[in-house]
C-alpha positions in Angstrom: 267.6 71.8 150.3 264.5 74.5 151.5 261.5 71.8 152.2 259.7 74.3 155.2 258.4 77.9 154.1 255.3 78.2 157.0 256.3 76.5 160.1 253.7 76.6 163.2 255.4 75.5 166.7 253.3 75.1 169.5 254.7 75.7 172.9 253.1 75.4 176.2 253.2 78.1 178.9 253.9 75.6 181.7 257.3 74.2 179.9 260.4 76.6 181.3 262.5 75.1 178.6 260.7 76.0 175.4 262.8 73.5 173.3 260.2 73.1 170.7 261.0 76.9 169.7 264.7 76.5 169.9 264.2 73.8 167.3 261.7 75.8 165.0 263.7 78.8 165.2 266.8 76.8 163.9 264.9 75.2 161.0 263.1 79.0 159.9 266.5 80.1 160.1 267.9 77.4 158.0 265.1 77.3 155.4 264.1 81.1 155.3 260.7 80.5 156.7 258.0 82.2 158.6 257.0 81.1 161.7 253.5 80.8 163.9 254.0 80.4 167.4 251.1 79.1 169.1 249.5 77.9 172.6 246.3 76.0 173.2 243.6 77.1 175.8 242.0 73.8 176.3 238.4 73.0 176.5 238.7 71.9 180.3 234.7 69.8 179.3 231.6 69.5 181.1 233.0 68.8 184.9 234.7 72.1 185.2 232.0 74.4 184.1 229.3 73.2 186.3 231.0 75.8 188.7 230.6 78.2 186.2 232.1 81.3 188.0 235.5 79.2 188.8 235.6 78.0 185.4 235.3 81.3 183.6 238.0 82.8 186.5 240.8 79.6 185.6 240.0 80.3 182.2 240.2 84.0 182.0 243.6 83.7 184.3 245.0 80.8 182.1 244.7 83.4 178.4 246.5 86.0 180.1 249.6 84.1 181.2 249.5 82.4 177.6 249.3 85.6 175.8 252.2 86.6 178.0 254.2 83.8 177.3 253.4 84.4 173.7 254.2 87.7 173.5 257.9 87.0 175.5 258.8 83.9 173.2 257.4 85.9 169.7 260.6 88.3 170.9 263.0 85.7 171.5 262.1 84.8 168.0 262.3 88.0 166.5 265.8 89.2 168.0 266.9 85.9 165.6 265.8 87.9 162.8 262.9 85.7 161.7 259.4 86.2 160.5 257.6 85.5 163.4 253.9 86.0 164.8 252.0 84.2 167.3 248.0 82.9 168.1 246.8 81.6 171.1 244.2 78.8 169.8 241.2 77.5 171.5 239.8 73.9 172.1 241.0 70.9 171.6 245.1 70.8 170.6 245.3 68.6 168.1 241.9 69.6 166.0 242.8 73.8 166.9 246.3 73.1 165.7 244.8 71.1 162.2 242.5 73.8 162.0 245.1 76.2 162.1 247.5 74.5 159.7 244.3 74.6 156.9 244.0 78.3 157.6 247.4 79.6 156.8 248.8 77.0 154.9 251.8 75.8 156.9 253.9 73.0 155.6 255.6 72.2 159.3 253.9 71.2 163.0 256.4 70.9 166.0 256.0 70.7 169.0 257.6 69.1 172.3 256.2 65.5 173.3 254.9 65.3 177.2 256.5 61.9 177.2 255.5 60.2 180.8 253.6 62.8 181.5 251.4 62.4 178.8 247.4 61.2 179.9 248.3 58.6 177.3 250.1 55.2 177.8 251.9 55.4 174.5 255.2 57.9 174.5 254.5 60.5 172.6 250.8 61.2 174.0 246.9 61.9 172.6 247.9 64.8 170.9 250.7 63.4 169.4 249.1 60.8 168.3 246.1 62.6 166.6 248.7 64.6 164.8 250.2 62.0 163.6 247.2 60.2 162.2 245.5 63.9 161.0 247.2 66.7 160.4 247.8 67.2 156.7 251.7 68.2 156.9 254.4 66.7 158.1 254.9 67.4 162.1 258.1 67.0 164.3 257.6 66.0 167.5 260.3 66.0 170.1 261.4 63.6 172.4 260.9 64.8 176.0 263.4 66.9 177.8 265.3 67.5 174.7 266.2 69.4 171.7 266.8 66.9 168.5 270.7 67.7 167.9 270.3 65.1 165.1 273.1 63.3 165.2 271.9 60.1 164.2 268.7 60.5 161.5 266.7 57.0 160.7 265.1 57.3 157.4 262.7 54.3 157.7 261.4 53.3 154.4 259.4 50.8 152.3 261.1 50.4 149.0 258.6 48.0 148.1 255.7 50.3 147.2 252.4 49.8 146.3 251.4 52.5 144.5 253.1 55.6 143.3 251.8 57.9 146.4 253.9 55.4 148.2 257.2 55.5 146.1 256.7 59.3 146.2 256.7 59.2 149.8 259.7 57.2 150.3 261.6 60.0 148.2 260.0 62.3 150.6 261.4 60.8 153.6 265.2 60.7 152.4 264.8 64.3 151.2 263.6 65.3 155.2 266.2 63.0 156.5 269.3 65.1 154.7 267.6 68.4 155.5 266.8 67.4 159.2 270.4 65.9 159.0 272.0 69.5 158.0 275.9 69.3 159.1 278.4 66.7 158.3 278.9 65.3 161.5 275.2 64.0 161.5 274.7 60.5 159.9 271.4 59.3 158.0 270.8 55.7 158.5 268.2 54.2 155.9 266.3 51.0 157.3 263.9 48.9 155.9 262.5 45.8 157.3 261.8 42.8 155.5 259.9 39.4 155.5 257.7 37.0 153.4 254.1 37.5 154.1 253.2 33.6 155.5 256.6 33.1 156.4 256.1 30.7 159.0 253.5 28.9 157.5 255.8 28.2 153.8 258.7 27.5 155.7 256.8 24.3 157.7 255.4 23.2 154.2 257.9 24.0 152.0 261.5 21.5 151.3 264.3 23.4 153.3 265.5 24.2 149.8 262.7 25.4 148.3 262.7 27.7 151.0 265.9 28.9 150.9 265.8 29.5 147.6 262.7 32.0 148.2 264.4 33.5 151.2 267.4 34.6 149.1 265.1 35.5 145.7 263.3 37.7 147.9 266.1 39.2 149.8 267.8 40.2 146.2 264.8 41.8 145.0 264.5 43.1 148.3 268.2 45.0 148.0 267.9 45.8 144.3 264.1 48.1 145.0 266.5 49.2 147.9 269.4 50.5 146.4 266.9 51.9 143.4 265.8 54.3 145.9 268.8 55.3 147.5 271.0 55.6 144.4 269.9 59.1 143.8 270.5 60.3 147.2 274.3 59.2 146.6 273.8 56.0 148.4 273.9 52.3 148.2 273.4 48.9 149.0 276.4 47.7 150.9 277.3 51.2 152.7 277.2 50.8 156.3 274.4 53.5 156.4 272.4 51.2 154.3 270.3 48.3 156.2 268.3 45.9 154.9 267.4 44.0 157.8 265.4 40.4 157.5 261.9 40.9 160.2 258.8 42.4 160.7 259.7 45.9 159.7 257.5 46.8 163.2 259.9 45.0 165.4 263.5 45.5 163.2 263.1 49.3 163.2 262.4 50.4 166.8 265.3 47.7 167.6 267.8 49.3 165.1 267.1 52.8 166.3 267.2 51.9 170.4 270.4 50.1 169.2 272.4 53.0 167.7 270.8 55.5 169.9 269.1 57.3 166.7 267.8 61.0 167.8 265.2 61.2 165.1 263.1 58.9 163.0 261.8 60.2 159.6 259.1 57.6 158.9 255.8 58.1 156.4 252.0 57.6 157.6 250.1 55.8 155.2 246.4 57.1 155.5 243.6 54.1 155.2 240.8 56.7 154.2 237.4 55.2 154.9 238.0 53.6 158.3 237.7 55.5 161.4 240.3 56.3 164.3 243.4 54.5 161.0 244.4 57.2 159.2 248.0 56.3 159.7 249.5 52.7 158.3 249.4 49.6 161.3 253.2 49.6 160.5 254.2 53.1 161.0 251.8 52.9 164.6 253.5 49.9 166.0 257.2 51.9 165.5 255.6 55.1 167.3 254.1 53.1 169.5 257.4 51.4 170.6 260.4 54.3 170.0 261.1 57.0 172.5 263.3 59.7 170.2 262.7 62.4 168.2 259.9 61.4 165.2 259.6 63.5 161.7 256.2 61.9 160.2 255.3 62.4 157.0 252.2 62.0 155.0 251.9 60.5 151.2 250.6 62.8 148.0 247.5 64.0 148.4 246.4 62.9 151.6 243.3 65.2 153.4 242.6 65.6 156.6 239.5 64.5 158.5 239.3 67.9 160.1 237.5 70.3 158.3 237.7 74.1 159.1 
């Protein structure tokens, strides 16, 4: 299945192992697409120009080995016979890259995570994160030091929707899963994580029965919303590649994908418009915020991002 026409990697002139372009030039190839190649001179703020003629020197000095790089990588690119051109951006990465993604209409952000030597505590970083949270189309960020082989694809989802963005998400995220899964020795594991909201609480006032009873009725309805969703992707409930795994969904998931070794997780971001800094669901944070592979996030119908051009 073609899902990526317009794919935008951004690379960084400092990495000697551009493994973000290996992996968009193998996804352009596979779905026919153009691709943007891109590099960010960042805004360095208010400390670094007070010594104004240093500042515009670094500066100057830092656009010409980007352009360079550019120029070198956008033939790498091209000798694979793809579509290619290449922009170096300005400013801050995460709003220039949004801002860049609203320009030309690209349906595809990748880019390598810094990993531990991100400024942030989390794994994948500040930029990362702000993608993840804000950029309008789906973005595939790379676990450090490595190229996603995608061996091993997690599709986490939540077959127990809301609304009908969400169930249209959910589809979304097996669709990505087979595509990012591509040849036949790759497996697609679909997860989802359940419990009953007050769980502790009706289990300590509720007979032992009574309980159980609502433990398995839950469960059941639980599989049955499950296998609904995967039936059309020539899956079901009872397949080994099938989990539906009793916990909080934010705790199950990161275990199941530490525990097969999973290279990528396809997982949707559920924008709370409204409220500042939680434009992605507390759910979906908490697994980003406690995985260290490979991460495809995706965002529901109609979602707009805070950045404007």
């Amino acid at each position: 299945m073609t899902l990526f026409k317009n794919i935008l990697v951004q690379v960084d002139s400092q990495d000697a192992s551009p493994r973000a372009l290996d992996q968009a030039i193998r996804l352009a190839k596979s779905n026919g697409a153009r691709l943007k190649i891109v590099d960010v001179v960042p805004d360095f703020g208010w400390p670094a120009k007070l010594v104004v003629g240093g500042y515009e020197r670094v500066v100057e000095q830092l656009t010409h080995a980007k352009e360079d790089h550019l120029k070198k990588l956008t033939v790498v690119a091209e000798t694979e016979g793809i579509d290619v051109s290449s922009k170096l951006l300005e400013g801050p990465s995460s709003v220039s890259i949004i801002r860049e993604v609203l320009r030309d209409g690209h349906d595809l952000v990748i880019r390598a995570s810094r990993g531990l030597r991100s400024r942030a505590s989390t794994f994948f970083g500040t930029t990362s994160t702000r993608l993840f949270r804000k950029c309008p189309c789906p973005v595939l960020l790379l676990r450090a030091g490595s190229v996603c082989e995608c061996r091993r694809v997690v599709a986490a989802v939540d077959a127990t929707p809301a609304d009908d963005a969400h169930a249209a998400l959910n589809e979304t995220i097996l669709q990505f899963a087979k595509s990012m899964c591509g040849d036949h020795d790759c497996v697609v594991d679909v997860v989802h994580g359940w419990d009953i909201y007050g769980e502790s609480i009706l289990k300590e006032h509720m007979r032992p029965e009574e309980f159980e009873e609502l433990q398995g009725k839950t469960e059941a309805e639980t599989k049955r919303l499950v296998d609904e969703l995967v039936t059309p992707f020539g899956m079901r409930v009872g397949q080994d590649n099938v989990h539906v795994i009793h916990g909080d969904p934010a705790s199950v998931i990161p275990q199941f994908v530490e525990r097969t070794t999973a290279d990528l997780v396809v997982l949707g971001t559920i924008a709370r418009t409204g409220v500042s800094g939680l434009l992605i669901g507390n759910t979906a944070e908490q697994i980003l915020n406690r995985i260290e592979c490979s991460v495809l996030a995706v965002k529901p119908p109609g979602f707009v991002s805070p950045i404007h051009l």
